[in-house]
C-alpha positions as CSV (number, residue, x, y, z in Angstrom):
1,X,267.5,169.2,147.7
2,X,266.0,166.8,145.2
3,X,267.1,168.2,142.3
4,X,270.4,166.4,141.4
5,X,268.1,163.0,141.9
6,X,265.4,164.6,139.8
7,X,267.6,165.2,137.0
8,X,269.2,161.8,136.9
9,X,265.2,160.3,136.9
10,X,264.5,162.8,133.9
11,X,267.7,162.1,131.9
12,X,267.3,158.2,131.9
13,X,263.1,158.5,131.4
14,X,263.6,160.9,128.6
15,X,265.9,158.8,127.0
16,X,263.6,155.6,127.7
17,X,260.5,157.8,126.4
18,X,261.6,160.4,124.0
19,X,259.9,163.0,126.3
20,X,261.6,166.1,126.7
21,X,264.2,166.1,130.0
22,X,263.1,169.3,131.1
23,X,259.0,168.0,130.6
24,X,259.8,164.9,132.5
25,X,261.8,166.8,135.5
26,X,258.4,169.0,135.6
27,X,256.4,165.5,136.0
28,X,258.7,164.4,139.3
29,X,257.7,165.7,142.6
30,X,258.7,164.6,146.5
31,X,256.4,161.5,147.3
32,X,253.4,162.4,149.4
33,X,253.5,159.4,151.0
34,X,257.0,158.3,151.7
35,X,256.3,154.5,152.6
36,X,255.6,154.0,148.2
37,X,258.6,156.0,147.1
38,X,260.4,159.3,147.5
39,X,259.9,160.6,144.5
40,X,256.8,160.1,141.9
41,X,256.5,160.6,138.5
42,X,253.1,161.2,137.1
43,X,252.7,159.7,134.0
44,X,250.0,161.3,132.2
45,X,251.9,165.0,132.6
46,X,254.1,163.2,129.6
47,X,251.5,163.6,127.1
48,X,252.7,160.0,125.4
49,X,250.0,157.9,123.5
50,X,248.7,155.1,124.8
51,X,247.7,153.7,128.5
52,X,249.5,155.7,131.6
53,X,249.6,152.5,133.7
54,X,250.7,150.5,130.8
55,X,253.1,153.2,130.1
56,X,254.4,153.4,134.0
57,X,254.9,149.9,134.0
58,X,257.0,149.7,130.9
59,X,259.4,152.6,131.6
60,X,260.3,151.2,135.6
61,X,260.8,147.8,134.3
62,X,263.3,149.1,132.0
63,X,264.8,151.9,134.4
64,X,268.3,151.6,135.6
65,X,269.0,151.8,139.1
66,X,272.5,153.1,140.2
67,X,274.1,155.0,143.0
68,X,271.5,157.8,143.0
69,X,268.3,156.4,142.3
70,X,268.3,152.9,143.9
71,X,264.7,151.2,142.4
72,X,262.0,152.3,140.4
73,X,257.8,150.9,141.0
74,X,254.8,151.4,138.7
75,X,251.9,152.3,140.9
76,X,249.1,152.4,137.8
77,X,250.0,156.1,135.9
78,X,252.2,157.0,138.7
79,X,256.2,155.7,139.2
80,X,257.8,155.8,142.4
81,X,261.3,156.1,143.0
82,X,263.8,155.0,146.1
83,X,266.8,157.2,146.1
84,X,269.9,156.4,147.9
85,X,269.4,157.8,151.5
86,X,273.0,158.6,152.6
87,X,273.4,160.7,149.4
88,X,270.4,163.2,150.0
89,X,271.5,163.0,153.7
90,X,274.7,163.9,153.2
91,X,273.5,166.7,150.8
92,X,270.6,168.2,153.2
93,X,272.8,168.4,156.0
94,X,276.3,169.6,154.2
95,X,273.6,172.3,152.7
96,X,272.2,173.3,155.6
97,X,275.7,174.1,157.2
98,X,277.0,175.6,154.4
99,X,274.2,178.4,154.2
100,X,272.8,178.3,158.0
101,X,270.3,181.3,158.2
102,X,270.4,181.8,154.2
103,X,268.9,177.7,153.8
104,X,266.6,177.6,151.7
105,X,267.3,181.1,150.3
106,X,266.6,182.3,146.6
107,X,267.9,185.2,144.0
108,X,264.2,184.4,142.1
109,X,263.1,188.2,143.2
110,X,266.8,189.5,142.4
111,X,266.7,193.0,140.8
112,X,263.1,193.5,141.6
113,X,261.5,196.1,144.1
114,X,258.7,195.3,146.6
115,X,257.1,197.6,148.7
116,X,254.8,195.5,151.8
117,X,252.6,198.4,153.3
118,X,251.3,196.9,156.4
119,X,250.7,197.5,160.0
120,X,249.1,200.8,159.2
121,X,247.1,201.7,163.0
122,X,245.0,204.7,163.2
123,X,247.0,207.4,165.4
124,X,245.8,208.1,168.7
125,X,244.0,204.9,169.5
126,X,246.1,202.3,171.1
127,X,247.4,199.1,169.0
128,X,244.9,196.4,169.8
129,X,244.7,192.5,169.0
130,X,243.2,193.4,165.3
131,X,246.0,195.7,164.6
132,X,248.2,193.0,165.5
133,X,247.3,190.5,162.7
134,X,248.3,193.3,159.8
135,X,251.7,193.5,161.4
136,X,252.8,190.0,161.4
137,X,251.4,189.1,158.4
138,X,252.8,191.4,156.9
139,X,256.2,191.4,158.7
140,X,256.3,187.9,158.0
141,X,255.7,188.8,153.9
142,X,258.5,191.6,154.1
143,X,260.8,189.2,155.8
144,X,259.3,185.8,152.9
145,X,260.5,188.4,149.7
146,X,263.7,189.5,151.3
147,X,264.3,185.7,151.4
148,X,263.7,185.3,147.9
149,X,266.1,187.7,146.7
150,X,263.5,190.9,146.3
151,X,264.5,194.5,147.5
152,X,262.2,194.5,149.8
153,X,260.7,197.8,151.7
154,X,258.4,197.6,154.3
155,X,256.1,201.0,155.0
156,X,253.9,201.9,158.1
157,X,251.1,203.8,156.6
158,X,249.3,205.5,159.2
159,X,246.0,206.6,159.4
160,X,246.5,209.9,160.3
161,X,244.2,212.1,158.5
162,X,240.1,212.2,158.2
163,X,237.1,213.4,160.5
164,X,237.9,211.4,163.4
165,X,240.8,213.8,164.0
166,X,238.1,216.8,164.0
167,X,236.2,213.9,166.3
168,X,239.0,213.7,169.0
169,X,239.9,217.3,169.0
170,X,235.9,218.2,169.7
171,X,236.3,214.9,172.5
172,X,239.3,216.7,173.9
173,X,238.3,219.6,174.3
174,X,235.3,218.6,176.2
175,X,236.7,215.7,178.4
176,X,240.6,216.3,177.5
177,X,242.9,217.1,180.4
178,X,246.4,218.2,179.9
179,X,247.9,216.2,183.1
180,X,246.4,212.7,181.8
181,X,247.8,213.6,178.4
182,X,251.3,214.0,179.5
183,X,251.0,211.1,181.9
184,X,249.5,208.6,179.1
185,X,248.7,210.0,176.1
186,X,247.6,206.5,174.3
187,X,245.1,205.6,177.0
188,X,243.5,209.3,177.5
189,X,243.5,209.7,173.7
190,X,241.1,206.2,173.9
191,X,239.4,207.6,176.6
192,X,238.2,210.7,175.1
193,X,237.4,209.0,171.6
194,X,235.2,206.7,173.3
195,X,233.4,209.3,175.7
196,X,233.0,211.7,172.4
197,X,231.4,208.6,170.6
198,X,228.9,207.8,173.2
199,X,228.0,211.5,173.4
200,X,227.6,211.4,170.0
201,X,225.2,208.3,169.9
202,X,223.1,209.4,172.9
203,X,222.9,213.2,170.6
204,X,221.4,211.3,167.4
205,X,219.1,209.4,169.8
206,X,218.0,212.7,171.6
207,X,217.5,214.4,168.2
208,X,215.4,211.0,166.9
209,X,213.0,211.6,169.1
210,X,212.0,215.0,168.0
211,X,210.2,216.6,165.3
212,X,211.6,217.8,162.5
213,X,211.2,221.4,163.5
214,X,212.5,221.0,166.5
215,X,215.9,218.9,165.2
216,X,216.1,221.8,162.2
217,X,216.6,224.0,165.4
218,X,219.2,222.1,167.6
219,X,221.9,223.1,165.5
220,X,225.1,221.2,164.2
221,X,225.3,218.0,165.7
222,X,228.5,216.6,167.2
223,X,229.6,214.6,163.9
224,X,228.6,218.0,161.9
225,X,231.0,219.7,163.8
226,X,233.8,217.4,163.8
227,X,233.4,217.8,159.9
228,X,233.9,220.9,160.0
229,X,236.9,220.6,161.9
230,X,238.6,218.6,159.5
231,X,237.8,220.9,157.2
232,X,239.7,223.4,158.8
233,X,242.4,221.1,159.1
234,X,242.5,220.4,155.1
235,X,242.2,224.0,154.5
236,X,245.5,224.7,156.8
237,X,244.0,226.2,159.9
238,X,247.1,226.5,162.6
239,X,245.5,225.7,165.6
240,X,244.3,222.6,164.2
241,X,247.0,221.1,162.8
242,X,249.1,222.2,165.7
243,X,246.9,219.7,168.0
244,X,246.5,217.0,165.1
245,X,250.5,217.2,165.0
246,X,250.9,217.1,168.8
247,X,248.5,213.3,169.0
248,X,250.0,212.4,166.0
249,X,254.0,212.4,167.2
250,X,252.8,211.2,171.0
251,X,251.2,207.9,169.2
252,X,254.2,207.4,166.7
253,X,256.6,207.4,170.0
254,X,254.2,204.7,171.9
255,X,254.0,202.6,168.6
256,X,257.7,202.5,167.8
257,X,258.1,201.5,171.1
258,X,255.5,198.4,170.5
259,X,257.4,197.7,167.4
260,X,260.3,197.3,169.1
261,X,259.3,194.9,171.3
262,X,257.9,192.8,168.6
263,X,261.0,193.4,166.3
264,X,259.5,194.7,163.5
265,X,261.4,197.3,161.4
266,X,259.5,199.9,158.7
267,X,261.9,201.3,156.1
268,X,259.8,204.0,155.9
269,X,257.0,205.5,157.9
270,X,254.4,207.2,156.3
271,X,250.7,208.5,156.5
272,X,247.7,209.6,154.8
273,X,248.6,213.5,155.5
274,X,252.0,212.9,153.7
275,X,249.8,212.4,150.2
276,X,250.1,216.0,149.0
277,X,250.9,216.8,145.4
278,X,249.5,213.4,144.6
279,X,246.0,213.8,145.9
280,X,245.6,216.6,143.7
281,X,246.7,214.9,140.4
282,X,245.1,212.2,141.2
283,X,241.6,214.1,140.9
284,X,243.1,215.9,138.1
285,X,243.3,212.7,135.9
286,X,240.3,211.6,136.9
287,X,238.7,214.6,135.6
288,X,240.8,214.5,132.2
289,X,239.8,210.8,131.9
290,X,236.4,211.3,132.4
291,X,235.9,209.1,135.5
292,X,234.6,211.5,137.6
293,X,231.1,212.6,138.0
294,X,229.0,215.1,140.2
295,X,227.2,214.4,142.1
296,X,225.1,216.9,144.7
297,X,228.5,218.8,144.9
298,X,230.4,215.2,145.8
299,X,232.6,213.9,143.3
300,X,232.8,210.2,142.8
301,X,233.8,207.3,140.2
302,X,230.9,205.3,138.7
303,X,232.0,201.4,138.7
304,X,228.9,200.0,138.8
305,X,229.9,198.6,135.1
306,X,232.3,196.4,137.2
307,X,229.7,195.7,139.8
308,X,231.8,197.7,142.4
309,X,229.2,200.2,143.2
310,X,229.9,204.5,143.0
311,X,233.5,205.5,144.6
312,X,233.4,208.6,146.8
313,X,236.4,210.4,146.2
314,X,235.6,214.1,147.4
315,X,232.6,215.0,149.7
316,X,230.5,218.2,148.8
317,X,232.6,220.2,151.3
318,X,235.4,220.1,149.1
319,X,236.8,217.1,152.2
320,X,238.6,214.2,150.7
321,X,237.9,210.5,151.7
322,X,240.5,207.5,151.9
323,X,240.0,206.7,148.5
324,X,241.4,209.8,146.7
325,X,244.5,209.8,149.3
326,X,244.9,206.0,148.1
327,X,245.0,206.8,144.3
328,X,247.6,209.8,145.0
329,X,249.6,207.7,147.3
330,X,249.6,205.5,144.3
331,X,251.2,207.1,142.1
332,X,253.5,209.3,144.6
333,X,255.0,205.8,145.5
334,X,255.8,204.1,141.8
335,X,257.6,207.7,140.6
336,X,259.3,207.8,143.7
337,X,260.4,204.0,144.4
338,X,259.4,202.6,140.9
339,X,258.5,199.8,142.3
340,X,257.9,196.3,140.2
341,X,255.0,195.2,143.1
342,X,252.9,196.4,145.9
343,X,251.6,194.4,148.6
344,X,248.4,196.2,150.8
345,X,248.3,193.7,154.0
346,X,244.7,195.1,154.9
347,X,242.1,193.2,156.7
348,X,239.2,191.3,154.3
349,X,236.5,194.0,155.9
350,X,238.5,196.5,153.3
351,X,238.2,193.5,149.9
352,X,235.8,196.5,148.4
353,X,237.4,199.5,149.1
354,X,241.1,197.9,148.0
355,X,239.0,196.9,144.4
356,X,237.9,199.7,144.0
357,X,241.0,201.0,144.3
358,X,242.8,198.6,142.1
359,X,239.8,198.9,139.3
360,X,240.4,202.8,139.5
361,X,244.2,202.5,138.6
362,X,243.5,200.1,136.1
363,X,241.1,202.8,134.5
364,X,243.1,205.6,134.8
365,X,245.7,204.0,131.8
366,X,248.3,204.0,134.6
367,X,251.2,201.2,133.3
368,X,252.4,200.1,136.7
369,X,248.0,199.1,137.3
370,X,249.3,195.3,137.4
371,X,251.5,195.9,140.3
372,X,249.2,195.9,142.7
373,X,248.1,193.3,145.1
374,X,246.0,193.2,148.3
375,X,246.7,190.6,150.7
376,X,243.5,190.3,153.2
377,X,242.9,188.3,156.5
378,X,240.2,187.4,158.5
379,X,238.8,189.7,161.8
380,X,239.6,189.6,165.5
381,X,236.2,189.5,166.0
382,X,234.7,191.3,169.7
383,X,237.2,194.6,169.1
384,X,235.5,198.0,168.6
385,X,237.8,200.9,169.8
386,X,234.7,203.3,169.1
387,X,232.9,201.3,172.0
388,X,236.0,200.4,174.2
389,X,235.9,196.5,173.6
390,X,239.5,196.4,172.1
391,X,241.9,194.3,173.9
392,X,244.8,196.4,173.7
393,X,248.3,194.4,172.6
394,X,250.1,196.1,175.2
395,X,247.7,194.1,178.1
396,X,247.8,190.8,175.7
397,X,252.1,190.7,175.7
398,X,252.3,191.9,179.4
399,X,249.5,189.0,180.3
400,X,251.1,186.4,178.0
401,X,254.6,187.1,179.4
402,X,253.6,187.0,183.3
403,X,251.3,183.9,182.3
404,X,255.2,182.0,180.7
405,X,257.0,183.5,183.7
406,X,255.0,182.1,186.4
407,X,255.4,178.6,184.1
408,X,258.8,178.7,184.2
409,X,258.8,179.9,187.8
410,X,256.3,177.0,189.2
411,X,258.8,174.3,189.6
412,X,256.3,172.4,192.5
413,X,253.9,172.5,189.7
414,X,255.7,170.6,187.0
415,X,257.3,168.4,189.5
416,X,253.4,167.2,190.4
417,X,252.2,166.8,186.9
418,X,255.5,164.7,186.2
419,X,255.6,162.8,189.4
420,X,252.2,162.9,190.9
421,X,252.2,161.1,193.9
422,X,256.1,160.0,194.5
423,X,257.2,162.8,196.8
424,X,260.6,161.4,196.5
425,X,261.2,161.7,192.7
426,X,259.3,165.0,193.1
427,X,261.6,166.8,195.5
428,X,264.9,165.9,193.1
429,X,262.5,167.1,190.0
430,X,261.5,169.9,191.7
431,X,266.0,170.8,192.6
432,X,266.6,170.1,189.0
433,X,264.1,172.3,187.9
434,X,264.6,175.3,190.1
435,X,268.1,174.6,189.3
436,X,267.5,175.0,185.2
437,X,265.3,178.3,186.0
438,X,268.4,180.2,187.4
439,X,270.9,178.9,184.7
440,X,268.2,181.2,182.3
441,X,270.2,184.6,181.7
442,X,267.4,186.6,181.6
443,X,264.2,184.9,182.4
444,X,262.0,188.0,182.4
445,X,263.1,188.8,179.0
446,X,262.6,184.4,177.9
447,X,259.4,185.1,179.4
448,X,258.5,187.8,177.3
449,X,259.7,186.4,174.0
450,X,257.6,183.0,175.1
451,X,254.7,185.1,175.3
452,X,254.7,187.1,171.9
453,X,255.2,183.2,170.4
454,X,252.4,182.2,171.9
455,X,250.3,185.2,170.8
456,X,251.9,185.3,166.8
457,X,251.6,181.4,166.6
458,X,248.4,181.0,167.8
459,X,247.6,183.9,165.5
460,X,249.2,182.4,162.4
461,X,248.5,178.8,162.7
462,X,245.4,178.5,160.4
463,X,244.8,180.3,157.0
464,X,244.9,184.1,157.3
465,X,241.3,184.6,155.9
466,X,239.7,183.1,158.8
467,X,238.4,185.0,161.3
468,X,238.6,184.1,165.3
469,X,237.4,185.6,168.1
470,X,239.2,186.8,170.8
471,X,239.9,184.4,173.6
472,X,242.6,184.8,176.7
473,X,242.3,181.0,177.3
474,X,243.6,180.5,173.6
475,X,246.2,183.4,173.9
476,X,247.9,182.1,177.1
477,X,247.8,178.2,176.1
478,X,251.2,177.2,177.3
479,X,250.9,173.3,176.0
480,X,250.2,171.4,172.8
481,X,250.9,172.9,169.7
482,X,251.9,176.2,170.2
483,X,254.5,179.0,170.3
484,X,256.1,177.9,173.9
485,X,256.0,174.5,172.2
486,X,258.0,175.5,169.4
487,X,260.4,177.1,171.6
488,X,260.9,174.9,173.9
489,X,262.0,172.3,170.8
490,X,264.3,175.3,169.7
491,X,265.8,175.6,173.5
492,X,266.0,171.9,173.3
493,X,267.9,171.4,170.8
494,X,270.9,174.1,172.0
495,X,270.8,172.5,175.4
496,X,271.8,169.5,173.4
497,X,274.7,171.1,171.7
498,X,276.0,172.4,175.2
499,X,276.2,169.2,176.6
500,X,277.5,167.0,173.8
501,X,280.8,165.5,174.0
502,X,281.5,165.9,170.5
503,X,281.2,169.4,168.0
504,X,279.2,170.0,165.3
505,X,281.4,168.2,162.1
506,X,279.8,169.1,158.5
507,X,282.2,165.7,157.3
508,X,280.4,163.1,159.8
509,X,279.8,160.3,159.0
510,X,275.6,160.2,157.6
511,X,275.4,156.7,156.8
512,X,275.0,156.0,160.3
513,X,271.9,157.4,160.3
514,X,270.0,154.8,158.8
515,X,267.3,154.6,161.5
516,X,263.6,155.4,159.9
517,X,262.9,158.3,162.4
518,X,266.2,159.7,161.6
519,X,265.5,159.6,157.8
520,X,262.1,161.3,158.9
521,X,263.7,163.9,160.0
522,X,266.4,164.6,157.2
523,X,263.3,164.1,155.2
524,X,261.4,167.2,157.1
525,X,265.0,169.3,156.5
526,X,265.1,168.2,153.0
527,X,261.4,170.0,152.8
528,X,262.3,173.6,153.7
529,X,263.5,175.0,150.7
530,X,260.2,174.0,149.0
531,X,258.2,175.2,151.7
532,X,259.7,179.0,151.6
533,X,259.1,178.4,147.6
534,X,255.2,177.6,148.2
535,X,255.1,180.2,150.7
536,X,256.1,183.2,148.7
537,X,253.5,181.7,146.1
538,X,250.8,182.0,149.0
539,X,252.1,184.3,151.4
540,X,250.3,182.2,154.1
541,X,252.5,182.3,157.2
542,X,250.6,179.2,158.4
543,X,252.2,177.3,155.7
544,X,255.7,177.4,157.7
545,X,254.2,177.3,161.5
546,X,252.7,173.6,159.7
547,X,256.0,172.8,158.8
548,X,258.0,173.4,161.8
549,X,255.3,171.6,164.4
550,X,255.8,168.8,162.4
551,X,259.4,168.8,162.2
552,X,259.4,169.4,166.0
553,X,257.1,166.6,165.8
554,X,259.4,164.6,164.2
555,X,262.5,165.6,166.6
556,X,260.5,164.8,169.8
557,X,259.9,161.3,168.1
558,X,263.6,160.6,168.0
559,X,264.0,162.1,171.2
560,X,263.7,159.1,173.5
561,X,265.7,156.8,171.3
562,X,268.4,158.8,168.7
563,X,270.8,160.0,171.6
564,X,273.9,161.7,171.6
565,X,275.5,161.6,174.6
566,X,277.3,158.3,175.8
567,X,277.4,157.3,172.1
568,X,280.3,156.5,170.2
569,X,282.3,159.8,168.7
570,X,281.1,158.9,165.2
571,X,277.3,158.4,166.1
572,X,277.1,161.1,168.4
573,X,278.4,163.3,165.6
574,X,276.4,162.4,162.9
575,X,273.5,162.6,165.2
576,X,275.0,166.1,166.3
577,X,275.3,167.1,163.4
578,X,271.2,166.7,162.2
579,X,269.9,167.9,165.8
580,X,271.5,170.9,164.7
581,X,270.5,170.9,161.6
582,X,267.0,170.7,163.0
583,X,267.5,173.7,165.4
584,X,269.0,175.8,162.5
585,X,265.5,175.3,160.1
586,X,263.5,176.1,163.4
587,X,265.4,178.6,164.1
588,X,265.5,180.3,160.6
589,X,261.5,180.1,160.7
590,X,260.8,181.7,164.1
591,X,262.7,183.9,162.9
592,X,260.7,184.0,159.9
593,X,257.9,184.1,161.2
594,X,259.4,187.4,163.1
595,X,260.3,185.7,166.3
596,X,263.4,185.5,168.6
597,X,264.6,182.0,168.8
598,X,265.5,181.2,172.7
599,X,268.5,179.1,173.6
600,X,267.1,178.5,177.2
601,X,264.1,178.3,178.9
C-alpha cells in the first residue's frame, strides 16, 4: 500500500543524493512509531560519505513536499516522512474492495510447486491435543503459499507402518473384542494399545527381577514378539496385513471425519506403507554410495562427521525403521510431483531425526537435497497415548463447543456482569439478549465454530517453538484475547452492515475520515499485505493472530465514538465503508488461520 508514496520519496532523494532510486526505495520502511512519521528513511543504508545525521538533515531540508508526501523531518540518521492521509486512505480501502478475500495476495510463488506434509497421526490411536498443533500449523502454511501464488499440495502422511502394528495386533488379540471394535473402533484401538503397553512394562519388570538363567528361559517377551509380527507383515504374511488393513481404513474414516470438522483438506493422503519401490532404491544407493555400513547384521549411516550421531536404517532382522521409509518417500515424491520445495511440519522432539534425514539426501548427490525444509514446534506437554494421558481432540472441541454454547445461552449471566445490581436495566438486557440468541441461525453449529477458535487461537498465539502444557482453563477462556474475541469483532462488524442505513460505496467520500482512531485503523489495513509477506518468510501463524487482535483492538477503540448509524449519508458511508474493510482483513485471516468466520453470535 506504500509503494506509490515510496517511490515518489526515492525518486526525489535519489535525485537530491545521487543514490540509486531502487537503493533508496530499499532504505524506506512504514514508521514503527507513527506519532514521528509514517514512513522513515534510514540514512546509513545509503552508503554516502560523510555524517548520517548531517546527511539526514541536509536532504529533508531540501525535500519537496507535494500532494503525496506532505513534509519531510531529520531525526539524527533517520528521515521521517508525513504522507497525505486521504490518498493512502482512499487507496487501502478502494484496494481492499477491489480484491476482498485475494487482499493482500501475491504471484511471488507463481509457477513453483510446494508440497506441506503435515498432520501425519499414527493410525489407530485417536487424534489428541499434540496431533492437533501439526495440523494447523501446517494447514495454516498450505493455506500462507497458496496465498502467495505457489501450487500448493497439502499431504497427510500417516504413520501406518512399524512394530507398534505387530504391538496392537498381539494387544488385540489378548484384550481385543469384535463388538467394541465395531461400536468404536478409535477408543477400543486406544484401549488395547494401552493395556498391551502396561503388560508389556509390568513383563520387563517381572523379568528384571530374575537371574539371567531364569530370563534366558522365559522366552520371547511381548516386544520380541510384536517384532516378529511386523516382520511377518514386511515379508507379506495375509493374515497380518488383512488386520493391519482392517485398523488402518477404520482410523482413516474417524480422521477424515475430524478433518472435516476442522476444515482442513489433504490433496493427497498417504502413508509410510505406500513407500514401496522407493525404500528399496533408497538402500540401494546407499550401498553404491558407500554410506552404508554393517553393523551386527543392522545397516546404518555413519554421520558422526556431522555430529549427528549413526542412522539406523535397517534392523538385523532385515525390518526397516522410519528413516529408510523417509529417504524412499523422498525421492518417490520429487519424480512423481517434481516439486521445487518440501515443507515437514513435524514437532521439535523430531529436529534429529528430520537432520538426519536432510544430511542423508544431501549425501546421497541427490539435486533436489536443497528442497527440503522442516518446520518444528514446541510439545503439548502431559500427552502420552502409550500411558493413556492424551487429551483426545474429539473431548477438547465437544468441551469447547458446550463451554461457548452455554455462553451464548446464559443471558441472566451477562445481564449481571453488565448491570450488577439494577434489576431494572437487567431484565431489558437480559430480553435483548435472549432476543439476539434466537436471531442466531444455527447456534449449535456458532457454538461449535467458537470453540475450535478458541482452541486454534489459543494454540497459535505465541511462537510455534514454544512448548505449553495442557490446560482446560486456558482452552475454554471465553474473554480477553482470544478466538471468541476475535469472532465476536468479526460478528460485530456484519451486524453493523445489517443495520446501516447506507451500503457499502467503494467511491465514498475518505476525507472524512480524518479522526486519529480512524487513521489507526486504515493504518492497521494498510499493514496486511506486509504482514502475509513476513509471514510466508517465517511461517509463524502467530505473526497474523498479532495482527488481527490488534486491529480488533483498534476497531473496539473507535467503537464508542466513529458511528454509523444516525450519521449523515456521506459519513456513515465512508465510515461503512472502512468497518467493512475491517471485517474483510479479519475475515480473510480467520480464515487464514483455517477458521470459519461467523456473521452472528
Amino acid at each position: 500500500m506504500y509503494d506509490t508514496f515510496k517511490t515518489a520519496i526515492a525518486t526525489q532523494v535519489s535525485a537530491l543524493s545521487g543514490v540509486s532510486a531502487e537503493i533508496v526505495e530499499l532504505a524506506v520502511a512504514v514508521s514503527n512509531n507513527t506519532a514521528n512519521g509514517d514512513l522513515t528513511l534510514t540514512v546509513p543504508r545509503l552508503r554516502m560519505k560523510g555524517n548520517p545525521a548531517q546527511i539526514a538533515k541536509t536532504l529533508a531540508e531540501q525535500f519537496q513536499a507535494d500532494d503525496m508526501v506532505t513534509g519531510a523531518e531529520a531525526a539524527g540518521p533517520y528521515i521521517n516522512f508525513r504522507i497525505n492521509h486521504t490518498v493512502l486512505t482512499r487507496s487501502v480501502l478502494q484496494a481492499v474492495y477491489a480484491t476482498g478475500p485475494k487482499y493482500g495476495w501475491t504471484n511471488e510463488g507463481a509457477g513453483k510447486r510446494v508440497i506441506v506434509e503435515f498432520s501425519s497421526p499414527n493410525i489407530a490411536k485417536p487424534f489428541h491435543a499434540g496431533h492437533l498443533r501439526s495440523t494447523i500449523i501446517g494447514n495454516f502454511i498450505y493455506k500462507l503459499h497458496k496465498a502467495h501464488g505457489w501450487d500448493a499440495i497439502s499431504m497427510n502422511y500417516l504413520g501406518d507402518w512399524g512394530k507398534q502394528y505387530g504391538l496392537l495386533a498381539l494387544g488385540f488379540e489378548r484384550f481385543g473384542s469384535e463388538e467394541e471394535l465395531v461400536t468404536d473402533p478409535i477408543k477400543h484401538l486406544l484401549d488395547v494399545y494401552v493395556k498391551i503397553n502396561a503388560a508389556a512394562e509390568e513383563e520387563a519388570e517381572h523379568i528384571k527381577a530374575m537371574d539371567a538363567e531364569a530370563a534366558a528361559a522365559a522366552g520371547p517377551t511381548i516386544h520380541d514378539q510384536a517384532r516378529a509380527y511386523f516382520k511377518s507383515m514386511e515379508d507379506g504374511n495375509e493374515s497380518a496385513l488383512a488386520l493391519w488393513q482392517r485398523f488402518r481404513t477404520l482410523s482413516i474414516e474417524k480422521y477424515k471425519q475430524i478433518y472435516a470438522r476442522l476444515g482442513v483438506h489433504f490433496d493427497v493422503y498417504s502413508g509410510e506403507s505406500h513407500v514401496g519401490e522407493g525404500m528399496t532404491r533408497a538402500i540401494q544407493m546407499l550401498t553404491d554410495t558407500g554410506l552404508l555400513i554393517e553393523d551386527e547384521g543392522a545397516k546404518l549411516v555413519d554421520l558422526t562427521e556431522h555430529k549427528l550421531g549413526k542412522a539406523l536404517v535397517q534392523k538385523s532382522d532385515g525390518t526397516t525403521l522410519y528413516l529408510t521409509r523417509d529417504i524412499g518417500a523422498a525421492i518417490e515424491r520429487y519424480e512423481k510431483y517434481n516439486f521445487d520445495k518440501i515443507i515437514y511440519v513435524v514437532a521439535s522432539e523430531q529436529d534429529h531425526h528430520m537432520k538426519q534425514l536432510f544430511k542423508t539426501i544431501e549425501l546421497l548427490g541427490l539435486p533436489y537435497a536443497d528442497r527440503f525444509e522442516h518446520i518444528n514446534y514446541g510439545l503439548v506437554n502431559g500427552m502420552s497415548t502409550r500411558k493413556g494421558t492424551a487429551v483426545f481432540l474429539e473431548d477438547m472441541l465437544h468441551e469447547s463447543k458446550e463451554k461457548m454454547h452455554d455462553v451464548m445461552r446464559d443471558t441472566e449471566a451477562k445481564a449481571k456482569a453488565k448491570y450488577k445490581a439494577n434489576a431494572n436495566f437487567m431484565a431489558k438486557y437480559k430480553a435483548k439478549a435472549e432476543a439476539k440468541y434466537k436471531e442466531v441461525a444455527d447456534p449449535d453449529h456458532i457454538a461449535d465454530v467458537l470453540g475450535m477458535s478458541a482452541i486454534v487461537i489459543q494454540d497459535m498465539a505465541a511462537r510455534r517453538i514454544k512448548n505449553y502444557t495442557f490446560d482446560w482453563g486456558r482452552i475454554l477462556k471465553f474473554v480477553g484475547d482470544t478466538g471468541p474475541y476475535l469472532q465476536y469483532a468479526h460478528a460485530r462488524l456484519c451486524s453493523l452492515e445489517r443495520k446501516a442505513h447506507v451500503k457499502v460505496n467503494p467511491d465514498a467520500d475518505v476525507s472524512l475520515l480524518a479522526e486519529e482512531v480512524t487513521r489507526d485503523i486504515i493504518y492497521q489495513i494498510s499493514l496486511y499485505p506486509d504482514i502475509l509477506a513476513a509471514s510466508i518468510k517465517s511461517l509463524e501463524p502467530c505473526t497474523v493472530v498479532q495482527y488481527i487482535l490488534k486491529l480488533s483492538h483498534s476497531i473496539s477503540l473507535a467503537w464508542g465514538t466513529i458511528s454509523v448509524c444516525g450519521e449523515a449519508d456521506d459519513v456513515a458511508e465512508a465510515r461503512l465503508l472502512m468497518y467493512w474493510s475491517a471485517r474483510t482483513v479479519i475475515g480473510n485471516a480467520l480464515t487464514l488461520l483455517g477458521l470459519e468466520p461467523v456473521e452472528a453470535m
